[in-house]
C-alpha positions in Angstrom: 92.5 -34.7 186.1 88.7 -35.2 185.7 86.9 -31.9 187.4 84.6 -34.9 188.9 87.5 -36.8 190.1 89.3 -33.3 191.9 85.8 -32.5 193.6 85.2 -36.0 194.9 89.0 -35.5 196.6 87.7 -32.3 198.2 84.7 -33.5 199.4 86.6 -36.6 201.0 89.0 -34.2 202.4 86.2 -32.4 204.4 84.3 -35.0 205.5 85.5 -36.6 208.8 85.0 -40.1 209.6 82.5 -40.6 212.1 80.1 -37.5 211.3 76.6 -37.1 209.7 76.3 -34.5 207.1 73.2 -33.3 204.9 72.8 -32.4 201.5 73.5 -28.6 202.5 75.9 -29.4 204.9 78.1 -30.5 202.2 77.7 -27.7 200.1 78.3 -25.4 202.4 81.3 -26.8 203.5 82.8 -27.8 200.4 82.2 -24.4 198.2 80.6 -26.5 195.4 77.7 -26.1 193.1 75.1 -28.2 193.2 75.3 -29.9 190.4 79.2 -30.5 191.2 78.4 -32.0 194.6 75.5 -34.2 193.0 78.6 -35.5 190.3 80.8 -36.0 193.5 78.6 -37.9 195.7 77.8 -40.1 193.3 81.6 -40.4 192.2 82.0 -41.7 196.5 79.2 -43.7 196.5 79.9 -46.2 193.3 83.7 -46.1 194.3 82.1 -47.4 198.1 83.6 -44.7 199.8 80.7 -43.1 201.7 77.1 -44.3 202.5 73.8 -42.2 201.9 70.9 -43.2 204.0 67.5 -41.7 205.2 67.7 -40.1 209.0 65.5 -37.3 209.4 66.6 -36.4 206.2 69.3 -37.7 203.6 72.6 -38.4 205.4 75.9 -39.0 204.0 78.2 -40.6 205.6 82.0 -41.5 205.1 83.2 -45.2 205.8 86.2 -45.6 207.6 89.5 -46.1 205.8 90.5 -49.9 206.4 
């Protein structure tokens, strides 16, 4: 499988639905580099599974699972 395709899995996996995460946030909790979180994010975001908007800072955000 695609190494962009396993890391958007894991960084589905740790995000919960419901909660705000930044940039950093995400790679802390996901162990990635940042050029493998950058490929992942936008993996989610064109397959519409999480939203990225502007808080304070850049927020990512995962939509629930209908």
């Amino acid at each position: 499988m695609d190494s962009i395709v396993l890391n958007s899995k894991l960084l589905l996996d740790k995000m919960c639905i419901g909660c705000k995460y930044t940039y950093r946030e995400l790679l802390r909790i996901c162990g990635l580099t940042e050029t493998q979180l950058c490929f992942a994010i936008l993996r989610l975001l064109k397959d519409g599974k999480i939203n990225q908007y502007r808080d304070t800072d850049v927020m990512y955000e995962l939509f629930p699972v209908e």
